[in-house]
MARMIBA-663944 format. One record per residue (C-alpha): residue number from 0; chain; x, z, y. Coordinates in pm, 1 decimal. Each point is the difference from the previous one (the first is absolute). Layout:
BEGIN
{num = NUM; cadena = A; px = X; pz = Z; py = Y} .
...
This chain:
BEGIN
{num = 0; cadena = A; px = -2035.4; pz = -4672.2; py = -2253.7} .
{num = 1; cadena = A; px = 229.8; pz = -106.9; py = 288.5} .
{num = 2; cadena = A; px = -308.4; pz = -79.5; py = 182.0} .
{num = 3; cadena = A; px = -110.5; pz = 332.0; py = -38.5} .
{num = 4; cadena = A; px = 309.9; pz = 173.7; py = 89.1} .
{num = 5; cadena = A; px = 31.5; pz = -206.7; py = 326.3} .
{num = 6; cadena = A; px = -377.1; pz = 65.5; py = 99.5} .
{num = 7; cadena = A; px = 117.2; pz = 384.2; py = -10.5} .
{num = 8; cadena = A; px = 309.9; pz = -61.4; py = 174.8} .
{num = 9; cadena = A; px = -245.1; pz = -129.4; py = 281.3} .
{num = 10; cadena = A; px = -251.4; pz = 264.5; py = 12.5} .
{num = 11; cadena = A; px = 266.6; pz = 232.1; py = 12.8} .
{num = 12; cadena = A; px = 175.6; pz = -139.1; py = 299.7} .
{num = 13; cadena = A; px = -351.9; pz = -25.1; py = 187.7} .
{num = 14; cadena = A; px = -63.2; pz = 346.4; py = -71.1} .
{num = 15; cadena = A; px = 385.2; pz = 110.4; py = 117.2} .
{num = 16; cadena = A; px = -105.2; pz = -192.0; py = 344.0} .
{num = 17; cadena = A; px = -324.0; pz = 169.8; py = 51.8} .
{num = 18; cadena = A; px = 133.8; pz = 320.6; py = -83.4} .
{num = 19; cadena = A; px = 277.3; pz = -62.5; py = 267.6} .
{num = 20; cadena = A; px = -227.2; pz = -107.2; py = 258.8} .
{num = 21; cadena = A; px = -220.6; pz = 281.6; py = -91.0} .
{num = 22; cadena = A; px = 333.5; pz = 199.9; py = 40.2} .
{num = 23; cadena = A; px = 121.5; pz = -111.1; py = 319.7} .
{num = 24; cadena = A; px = -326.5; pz = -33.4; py = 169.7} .
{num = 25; cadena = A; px = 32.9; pz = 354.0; py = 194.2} .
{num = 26; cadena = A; px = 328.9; pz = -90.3; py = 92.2} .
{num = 27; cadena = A; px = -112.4; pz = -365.8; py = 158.1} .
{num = 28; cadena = A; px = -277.9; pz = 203.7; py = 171.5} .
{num = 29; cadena = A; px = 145.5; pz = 249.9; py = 135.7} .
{num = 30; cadena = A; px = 343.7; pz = -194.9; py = 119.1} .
{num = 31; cadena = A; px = -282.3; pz = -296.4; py = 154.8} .
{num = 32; cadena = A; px = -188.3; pz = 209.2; py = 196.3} .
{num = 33; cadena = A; px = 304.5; pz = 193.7; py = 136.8} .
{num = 34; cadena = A; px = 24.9; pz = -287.3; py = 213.5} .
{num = 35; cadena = A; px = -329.7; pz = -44.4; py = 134.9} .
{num = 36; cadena = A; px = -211.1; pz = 162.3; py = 255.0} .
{num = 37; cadena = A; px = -305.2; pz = 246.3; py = -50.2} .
{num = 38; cadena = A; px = -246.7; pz = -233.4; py = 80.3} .
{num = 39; cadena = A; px = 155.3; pz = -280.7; py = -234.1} .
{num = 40; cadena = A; px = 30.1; pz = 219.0; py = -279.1} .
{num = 41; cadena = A; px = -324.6; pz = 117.7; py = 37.6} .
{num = 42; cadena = A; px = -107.7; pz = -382.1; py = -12.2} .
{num = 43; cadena = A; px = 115.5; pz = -112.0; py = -314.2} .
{num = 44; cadena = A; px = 287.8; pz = 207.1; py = -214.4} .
{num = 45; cadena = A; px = 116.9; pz = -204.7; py = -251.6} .
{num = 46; cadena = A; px = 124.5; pz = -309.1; py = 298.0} .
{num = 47; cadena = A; px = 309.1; pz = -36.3; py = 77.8} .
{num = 48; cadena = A; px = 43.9; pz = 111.0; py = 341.8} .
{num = 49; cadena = A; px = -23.5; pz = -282.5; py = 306.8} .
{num = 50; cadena = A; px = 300.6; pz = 163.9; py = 201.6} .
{num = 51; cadena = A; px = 264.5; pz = 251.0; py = -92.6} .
{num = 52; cadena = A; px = -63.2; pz = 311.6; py = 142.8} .
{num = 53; cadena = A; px = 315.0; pz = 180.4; py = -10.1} .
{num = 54; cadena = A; px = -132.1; pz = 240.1; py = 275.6} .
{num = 55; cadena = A; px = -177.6; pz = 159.0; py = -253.1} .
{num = 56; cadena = A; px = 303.2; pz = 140.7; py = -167.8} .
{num = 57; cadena = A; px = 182.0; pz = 113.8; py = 326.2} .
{num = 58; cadena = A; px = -309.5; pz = 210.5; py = 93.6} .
{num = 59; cadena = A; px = -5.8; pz = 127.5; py = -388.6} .
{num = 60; cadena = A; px = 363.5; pz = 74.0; py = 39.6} .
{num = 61; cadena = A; px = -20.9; pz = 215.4; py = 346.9} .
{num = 62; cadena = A; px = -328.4; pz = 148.4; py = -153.6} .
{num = 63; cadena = A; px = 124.1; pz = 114.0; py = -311.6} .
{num = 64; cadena = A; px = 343.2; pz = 153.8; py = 193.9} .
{num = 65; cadena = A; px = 155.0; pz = -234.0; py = -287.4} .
{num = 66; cadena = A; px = 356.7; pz = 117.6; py = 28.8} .
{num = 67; cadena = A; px = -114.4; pz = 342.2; py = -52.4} .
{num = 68; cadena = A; px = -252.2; pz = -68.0; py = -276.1} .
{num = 69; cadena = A; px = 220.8; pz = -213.6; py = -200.0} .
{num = 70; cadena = A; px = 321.7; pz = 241.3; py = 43.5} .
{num = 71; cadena = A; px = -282.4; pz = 279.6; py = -153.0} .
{num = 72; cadena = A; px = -107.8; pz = -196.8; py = -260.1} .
{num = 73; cadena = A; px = 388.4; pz = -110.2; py = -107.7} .
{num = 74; cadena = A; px = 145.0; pz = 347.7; py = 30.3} .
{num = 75; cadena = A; px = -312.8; pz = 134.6; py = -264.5} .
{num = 76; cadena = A; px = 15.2; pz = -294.7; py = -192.6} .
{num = 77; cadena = A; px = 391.6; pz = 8.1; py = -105.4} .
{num = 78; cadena = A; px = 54.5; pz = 332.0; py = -27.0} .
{num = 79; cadena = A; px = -292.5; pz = 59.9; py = -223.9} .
{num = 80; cadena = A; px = 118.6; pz = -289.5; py = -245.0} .
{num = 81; cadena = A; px = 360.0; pz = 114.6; py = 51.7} .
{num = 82; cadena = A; px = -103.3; pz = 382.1; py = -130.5} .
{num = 83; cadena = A; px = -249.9; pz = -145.3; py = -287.9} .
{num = 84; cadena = A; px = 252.8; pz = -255.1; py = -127.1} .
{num = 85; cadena = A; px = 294.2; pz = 315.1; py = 4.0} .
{num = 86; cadena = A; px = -226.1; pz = 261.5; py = -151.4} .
{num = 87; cadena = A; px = -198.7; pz = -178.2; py = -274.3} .
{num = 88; cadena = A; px = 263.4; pz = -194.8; py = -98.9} .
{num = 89; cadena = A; px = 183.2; pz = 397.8; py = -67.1} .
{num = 90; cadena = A; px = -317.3; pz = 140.3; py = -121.8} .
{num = 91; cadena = A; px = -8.5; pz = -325.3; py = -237.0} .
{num = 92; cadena = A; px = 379.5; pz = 5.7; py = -134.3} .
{num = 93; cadena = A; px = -9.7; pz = 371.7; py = -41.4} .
{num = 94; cadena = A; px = -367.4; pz = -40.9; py = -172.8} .
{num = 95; cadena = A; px = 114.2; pz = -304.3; py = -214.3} .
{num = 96; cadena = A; px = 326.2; pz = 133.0; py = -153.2} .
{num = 97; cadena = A; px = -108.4; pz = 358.8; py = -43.0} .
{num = 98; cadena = A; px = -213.4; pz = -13.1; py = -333.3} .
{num = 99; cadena = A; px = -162.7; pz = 295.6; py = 52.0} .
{num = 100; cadena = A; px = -372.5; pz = 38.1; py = -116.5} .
{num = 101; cadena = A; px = -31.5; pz = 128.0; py = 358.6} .
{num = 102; cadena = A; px = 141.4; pz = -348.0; py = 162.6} .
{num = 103; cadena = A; px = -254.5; pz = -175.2; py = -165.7} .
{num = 104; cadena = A; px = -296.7; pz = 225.8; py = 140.9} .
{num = 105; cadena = A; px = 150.8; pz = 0.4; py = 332.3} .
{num = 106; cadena = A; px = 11.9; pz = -388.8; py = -3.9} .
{num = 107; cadena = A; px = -345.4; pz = 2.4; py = -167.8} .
{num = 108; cadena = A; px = -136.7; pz = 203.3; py = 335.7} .
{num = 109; cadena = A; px = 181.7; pz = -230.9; py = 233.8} .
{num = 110; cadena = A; px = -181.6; pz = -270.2; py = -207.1} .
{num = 111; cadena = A; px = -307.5; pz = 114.6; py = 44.9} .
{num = 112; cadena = A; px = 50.6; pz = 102.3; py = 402.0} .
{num = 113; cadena = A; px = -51.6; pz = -365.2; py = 66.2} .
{num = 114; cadena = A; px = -375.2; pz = 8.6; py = -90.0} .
{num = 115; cadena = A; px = -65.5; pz = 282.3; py = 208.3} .
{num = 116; cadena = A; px = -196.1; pz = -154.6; py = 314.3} .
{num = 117; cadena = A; px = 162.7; pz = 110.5; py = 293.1} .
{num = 118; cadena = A; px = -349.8; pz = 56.9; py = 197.3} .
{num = 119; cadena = A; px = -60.4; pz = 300.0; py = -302.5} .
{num = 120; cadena = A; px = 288.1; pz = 159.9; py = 201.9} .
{num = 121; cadena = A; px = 82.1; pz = -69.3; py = 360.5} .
{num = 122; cadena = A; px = -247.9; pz = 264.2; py = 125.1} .
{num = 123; cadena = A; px = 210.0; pz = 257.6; py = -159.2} .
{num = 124; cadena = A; px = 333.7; pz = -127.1; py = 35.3} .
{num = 125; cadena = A; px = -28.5; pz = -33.1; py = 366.8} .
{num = 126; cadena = A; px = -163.7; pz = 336.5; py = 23.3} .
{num = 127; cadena = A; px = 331.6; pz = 153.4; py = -137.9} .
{num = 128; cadena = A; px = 238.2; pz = -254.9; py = 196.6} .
{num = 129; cadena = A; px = -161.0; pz = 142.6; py = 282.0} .
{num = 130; cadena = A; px = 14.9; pz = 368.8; py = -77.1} .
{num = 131; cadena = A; px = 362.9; pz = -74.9; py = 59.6} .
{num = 132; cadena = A; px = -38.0; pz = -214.3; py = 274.8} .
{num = 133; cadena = A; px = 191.4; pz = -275.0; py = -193.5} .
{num = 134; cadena = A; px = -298.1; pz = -291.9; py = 124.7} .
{num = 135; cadena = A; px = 344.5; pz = -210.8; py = 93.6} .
{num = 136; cadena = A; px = 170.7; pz = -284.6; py = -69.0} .
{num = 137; cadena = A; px = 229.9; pz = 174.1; py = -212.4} .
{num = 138; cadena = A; px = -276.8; pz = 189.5; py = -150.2} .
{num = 139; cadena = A; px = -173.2; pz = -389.5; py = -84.9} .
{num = 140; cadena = A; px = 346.3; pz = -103.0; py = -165.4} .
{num = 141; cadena = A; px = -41.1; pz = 304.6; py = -203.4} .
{num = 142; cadena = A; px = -346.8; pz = -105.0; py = -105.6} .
{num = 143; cadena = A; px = 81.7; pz = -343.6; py = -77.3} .
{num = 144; cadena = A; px = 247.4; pz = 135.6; py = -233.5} .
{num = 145; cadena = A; px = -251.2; pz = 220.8; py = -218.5} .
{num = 146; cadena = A; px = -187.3; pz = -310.1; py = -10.4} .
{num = 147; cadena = A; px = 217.5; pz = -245.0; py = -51.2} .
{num = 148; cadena = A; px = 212.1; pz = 190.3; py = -280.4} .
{num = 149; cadena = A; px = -213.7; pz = -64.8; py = -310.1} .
{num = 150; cadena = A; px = 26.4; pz = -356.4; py = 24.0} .
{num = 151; cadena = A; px = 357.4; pz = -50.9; py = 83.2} .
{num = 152; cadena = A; px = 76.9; pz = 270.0; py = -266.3} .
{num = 153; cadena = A; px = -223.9; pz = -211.7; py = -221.1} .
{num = 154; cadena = A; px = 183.4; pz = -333.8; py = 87.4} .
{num = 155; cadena = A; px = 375.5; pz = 161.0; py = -13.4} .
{num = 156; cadena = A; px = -98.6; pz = 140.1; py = -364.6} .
{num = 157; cadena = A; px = -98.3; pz = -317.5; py = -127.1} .
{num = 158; cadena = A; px = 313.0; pz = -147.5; py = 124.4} .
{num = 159; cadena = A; px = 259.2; pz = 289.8; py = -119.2} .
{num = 160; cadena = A; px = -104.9; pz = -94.6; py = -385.6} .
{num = 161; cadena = A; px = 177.6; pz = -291.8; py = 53.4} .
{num = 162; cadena = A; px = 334.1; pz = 191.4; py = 118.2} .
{num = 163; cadena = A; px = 179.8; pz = 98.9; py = -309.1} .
{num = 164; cadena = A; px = 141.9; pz = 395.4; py = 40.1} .
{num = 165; cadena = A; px = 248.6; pz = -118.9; py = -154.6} .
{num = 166; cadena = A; px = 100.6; pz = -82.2; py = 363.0} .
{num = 167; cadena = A; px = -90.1; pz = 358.9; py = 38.6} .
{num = 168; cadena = A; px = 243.4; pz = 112.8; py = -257.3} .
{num = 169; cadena = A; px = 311.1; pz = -153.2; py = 64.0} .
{num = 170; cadena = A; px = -5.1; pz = 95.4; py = 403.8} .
{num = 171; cadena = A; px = -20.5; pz = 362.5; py = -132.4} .
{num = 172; cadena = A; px = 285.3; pz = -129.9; py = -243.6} .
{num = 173; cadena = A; px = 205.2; pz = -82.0; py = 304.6} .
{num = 174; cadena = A; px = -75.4; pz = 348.4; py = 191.7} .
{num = 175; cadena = A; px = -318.9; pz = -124.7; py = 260.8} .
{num = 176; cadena = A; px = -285.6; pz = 244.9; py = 56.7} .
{num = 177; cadena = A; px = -335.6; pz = -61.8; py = -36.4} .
{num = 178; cadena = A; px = -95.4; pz = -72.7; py = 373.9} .
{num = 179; cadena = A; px = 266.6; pz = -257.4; py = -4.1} .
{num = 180; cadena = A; px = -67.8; pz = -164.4; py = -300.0} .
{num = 181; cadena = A; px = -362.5; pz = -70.1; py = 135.5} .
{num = 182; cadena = A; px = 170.6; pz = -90.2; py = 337.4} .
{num = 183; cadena = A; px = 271.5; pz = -214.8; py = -52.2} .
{num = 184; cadena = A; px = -160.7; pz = -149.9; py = -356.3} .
{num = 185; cadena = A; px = -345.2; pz = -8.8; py = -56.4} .
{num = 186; cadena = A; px = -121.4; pz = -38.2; py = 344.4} .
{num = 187; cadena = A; px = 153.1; pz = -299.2; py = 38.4} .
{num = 188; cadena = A; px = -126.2; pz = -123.1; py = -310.3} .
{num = 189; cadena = A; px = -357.3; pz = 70.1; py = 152.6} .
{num = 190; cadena = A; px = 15.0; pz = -222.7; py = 309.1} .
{num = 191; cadena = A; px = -260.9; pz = -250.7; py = -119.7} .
{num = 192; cadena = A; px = -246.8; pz = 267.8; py = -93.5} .
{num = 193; cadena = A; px = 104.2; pz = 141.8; py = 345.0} .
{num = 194; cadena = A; px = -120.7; pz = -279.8; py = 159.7} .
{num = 195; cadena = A; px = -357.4; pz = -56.2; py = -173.3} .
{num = 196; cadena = A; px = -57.9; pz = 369.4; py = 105.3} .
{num = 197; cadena = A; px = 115.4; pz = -79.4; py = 326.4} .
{num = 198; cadena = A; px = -250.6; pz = -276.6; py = 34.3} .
{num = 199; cadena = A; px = -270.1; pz = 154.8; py = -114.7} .
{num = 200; cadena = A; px = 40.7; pz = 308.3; py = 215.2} .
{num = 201; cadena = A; px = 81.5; pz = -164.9; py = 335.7} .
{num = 202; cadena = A; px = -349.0; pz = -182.7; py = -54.8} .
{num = 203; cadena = A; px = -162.8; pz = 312.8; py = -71.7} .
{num = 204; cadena = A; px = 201.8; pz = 222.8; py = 283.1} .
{num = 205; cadena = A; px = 45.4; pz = -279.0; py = 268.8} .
{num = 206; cadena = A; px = -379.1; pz = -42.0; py = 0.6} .
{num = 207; cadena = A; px = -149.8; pz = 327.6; py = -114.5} .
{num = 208; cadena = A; px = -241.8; pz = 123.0; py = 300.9} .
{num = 209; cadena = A; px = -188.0; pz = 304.8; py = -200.6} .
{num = 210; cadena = A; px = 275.1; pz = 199.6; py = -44.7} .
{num = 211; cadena = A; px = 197.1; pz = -23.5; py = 352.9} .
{num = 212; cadena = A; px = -365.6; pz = 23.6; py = 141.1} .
{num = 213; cadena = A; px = -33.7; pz = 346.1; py = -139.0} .
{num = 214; cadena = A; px = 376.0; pz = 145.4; py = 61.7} .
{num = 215; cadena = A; px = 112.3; pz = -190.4; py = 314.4} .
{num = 216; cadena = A; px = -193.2; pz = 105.3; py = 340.1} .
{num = 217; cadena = A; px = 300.5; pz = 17.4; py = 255.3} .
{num = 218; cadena = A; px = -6.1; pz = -302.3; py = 266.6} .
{num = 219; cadena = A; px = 304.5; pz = -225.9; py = -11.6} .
{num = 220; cadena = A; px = 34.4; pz = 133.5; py = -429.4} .
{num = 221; cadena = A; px = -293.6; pz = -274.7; py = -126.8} .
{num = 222; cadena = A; px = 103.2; pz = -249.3; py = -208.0} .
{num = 223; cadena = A; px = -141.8; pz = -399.5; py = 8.8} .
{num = 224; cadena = A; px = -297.9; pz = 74.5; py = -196.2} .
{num = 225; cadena = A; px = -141.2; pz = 261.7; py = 195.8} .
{num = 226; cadena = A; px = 98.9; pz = -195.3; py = 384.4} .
{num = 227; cadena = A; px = -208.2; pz = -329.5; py = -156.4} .
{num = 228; cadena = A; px = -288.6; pz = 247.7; py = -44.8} .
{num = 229; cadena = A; px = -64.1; pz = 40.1; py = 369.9} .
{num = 230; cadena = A; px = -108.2; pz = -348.1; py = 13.6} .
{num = 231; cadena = A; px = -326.6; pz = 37.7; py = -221.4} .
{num = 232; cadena = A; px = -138.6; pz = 299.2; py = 174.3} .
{num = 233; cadena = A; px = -347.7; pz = 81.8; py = -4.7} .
{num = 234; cadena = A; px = -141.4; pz = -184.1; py = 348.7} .
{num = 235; cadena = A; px = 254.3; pz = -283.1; py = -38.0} .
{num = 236; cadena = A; px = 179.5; pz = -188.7; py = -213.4} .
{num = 237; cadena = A; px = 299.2; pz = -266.6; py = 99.3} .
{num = 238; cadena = A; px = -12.9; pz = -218.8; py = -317.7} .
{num = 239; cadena = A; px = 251.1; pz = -245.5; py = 143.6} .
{num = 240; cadena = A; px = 234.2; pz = 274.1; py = 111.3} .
{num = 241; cadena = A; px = -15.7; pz = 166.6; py = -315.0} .
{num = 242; cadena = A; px = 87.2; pz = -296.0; py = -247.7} .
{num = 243; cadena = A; px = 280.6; pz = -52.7; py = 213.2} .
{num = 244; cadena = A; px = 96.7; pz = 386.3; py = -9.6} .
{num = 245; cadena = A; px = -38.1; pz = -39.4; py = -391.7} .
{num = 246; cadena = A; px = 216.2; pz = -344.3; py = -60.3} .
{num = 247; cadena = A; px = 265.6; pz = 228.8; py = 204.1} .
{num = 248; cadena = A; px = -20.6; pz = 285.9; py = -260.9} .
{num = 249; cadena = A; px = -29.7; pz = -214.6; py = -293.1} .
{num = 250; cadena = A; px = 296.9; pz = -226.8; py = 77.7} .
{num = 251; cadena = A; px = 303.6; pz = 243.1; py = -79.9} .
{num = 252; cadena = A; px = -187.3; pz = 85.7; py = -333.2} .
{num = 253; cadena = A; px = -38.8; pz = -370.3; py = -110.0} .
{num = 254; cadena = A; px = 388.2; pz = -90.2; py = 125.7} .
{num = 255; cadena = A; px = 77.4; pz = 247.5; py = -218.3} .
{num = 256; cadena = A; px = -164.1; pz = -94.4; py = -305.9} .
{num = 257; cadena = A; px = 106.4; pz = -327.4; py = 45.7} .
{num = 258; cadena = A; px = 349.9; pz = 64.1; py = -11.5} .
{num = 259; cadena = A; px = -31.9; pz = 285.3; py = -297.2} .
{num = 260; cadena = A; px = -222.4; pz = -260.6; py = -207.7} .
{num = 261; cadena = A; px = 280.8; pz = -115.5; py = -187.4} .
{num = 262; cadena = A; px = 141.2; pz = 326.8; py = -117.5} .
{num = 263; cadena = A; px = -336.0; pz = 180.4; py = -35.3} .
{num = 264; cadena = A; px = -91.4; pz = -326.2; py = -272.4} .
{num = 265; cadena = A; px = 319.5; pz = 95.0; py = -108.6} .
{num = 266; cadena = A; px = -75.6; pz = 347.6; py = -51.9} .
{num = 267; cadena = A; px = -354.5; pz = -48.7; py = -173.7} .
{num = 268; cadena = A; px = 136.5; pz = -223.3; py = -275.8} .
{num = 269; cadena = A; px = 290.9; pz = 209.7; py = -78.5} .
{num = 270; cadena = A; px = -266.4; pz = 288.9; py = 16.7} .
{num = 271; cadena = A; px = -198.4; pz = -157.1; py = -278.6} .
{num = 272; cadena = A; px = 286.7; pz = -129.5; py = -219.8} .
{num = 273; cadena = A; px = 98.2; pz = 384.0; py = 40.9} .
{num = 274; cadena = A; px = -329.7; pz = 133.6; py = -148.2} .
C-alpha cells in the first residue's frame, strides 16, 4: 500500500514538471531568441543564444516609440480596471442585497453576457461607436467596461454572500447612507476579490490587440500590442526584434502577478470556503 501511494506521489511530480516545462516553454523561447540575431534564430530556435544581443531591444524600443506605447497601454489599462472594479462591485452590492425577483434576472443576464463571443458583436458595436465618432481611447475604456462587467459583477456577487447585512443594518442604525455604507464598509471588505479581477483583466486589457485594433486609428494613441504588429508585416518579418518587443510588453504584466500572487491565492480560497 505505501508502495503504491509513493509510486503515485512520483508520477504525479513527473507530470507537474512536464506540465511546467510545457508551460514555460513560450516564455524560454521567446525571452532566448530576444537576444539573438535573425540569422541565428533562424538557425536553430530552441539554443541558447552565443552572444547577448541587447541591440535588439534598443532598436525594438525606438521602433515601437516605447514611451508612447507603454504610456497608451497604462492609461487604458488602469482606468478600465479602475471603472469595472467601481461599477460592478455597485451593480453587485445593490444586486446582492436587493431581493428582488428582478435582481436575480438582472444578475442572471450579466451571467450569461460572459458567453456571448465578442466577434458575434464588434461589427456592430463599432458601427455605432462610430456613428458618434467615439472610436477613442475613452470610447475603448467604455468598451472594456461593457465587457468586463459581467465577470467582475459575477466575482463581487459571489464574494458579497459572505458579507453579513447585518453590517448593512447597523450602519443604517448609526445614520450612513447607502453609497457610504458600500464605500467606507463593504468595499473594503472586497479588496481580495478586487485584486483577482484586477489580475485577470490587466492580462486580458494589457494585451488585448482585437479590440484597440478596431477603435484606435490615431498615430501617437496605439497601444503595445498594436506598435509590435508592425514588425510581422506582410514582405518582412523581424523575428528577433519582435520577441524582444514582446518580453518588453509582457514584463509589467508578469511583475505584477508576481507580486499579487499571494493575495489573489488568498482570494480564491476564501472564494471557495465562501461558496
Amino acid at each position: 500500500m505505501m508502495k503504491k501511494v509513493h509510486v503515485q506521489k512520483y508520477l504525479l511530480t513527473i507530470l507537474g514538471i512536464v506540465l511546467s516545462l510545457i508551460w514555460i516553454s513560450p516564455f524560454y523561447i521567446i525571452l532566448v531568441n530576444s537576444f539573438k540575431t535573425k540569422l541565428e534564430l533562424f538557425t536553430n530556435t530552441l539554443s541558447l543564444p552565443k552572444s547577448l544581443m541587447l541591440d535588439n531591444y534598443k532598436t525594438a524600443a525606438a521602433n515601437l516609440n516605447l514611451s508612447e506605447a507603454f504610456s497608451n497601454t497604462l492609461i487604458i489599462t488602469v482606468f478600465s480596471i479602475l471603472i469595472i472594479a467601481i461599477f460592478s462591485s455597485m451593480t453587485a452590492y445593490a444586486l446582492q442585497r436587493v431581493k428582488k425577483k428582478s435582481s436575480v434576472i438582472i444578475y442572471m443576464i450579466f451571467t450569461v453576457a460572459m458567453l456571448i463571443p465578442f466577434q458575434s458583436v464588434m461589427i456592430p458595436l463599432v458601427a455605432e461607436f462610430g456613428k458618434f465618432h467615439f472610436l477613442t481611447r475613452s470610447g475603448l475604456v467604455f468598451m472594456y467596461l461593457g465587457f468586463g462587467s459581467s465577470l467582475g459583477v459575477f466575482l463581487y456577487y459571489g464574494a458579497l454572500k459572505g458579507i453579513p447585512t447585518s453590517l448593512d443594518e447597523a450602519a443604517l442604525i448609526d445614520g450612513c447612507s447607502r453609497f457610504r455604507i458600500y464605500w467606507n464598509i463593504i468595499l473594503p471588505l472586497l479588496n481580495p476579490t478586487t485584486i483577482t479581477l484586477a489580475v485577470l483583466d490587466i492580462m486580458w486589457i494589457w494585451n488585448d490587440y482585437l479590440l484597440p485594433s478596431l477603435v484606435i486609428n490615431k498615430v501617437g494613441s496605439r497601444t503595445l500590442p498594436l506598435m509590435i504588429f508592425y514588425f510581422f508585416s506582410q514582405y518582412t518579418k523581424q523575428w528577433n526584434l519582435g520577441m524582444a518587443g514582446l518580453t518588453i510588453a509582457i514584463l509589467p504584466v508578469v511583475i505584477f502577478y508576481f507580486l499579487a500572487q499571494r493575495k489573489l491565492v488568498t482570494a480564491i480560497i476564501a472564494g471557495a470556503v465562501k461558496q
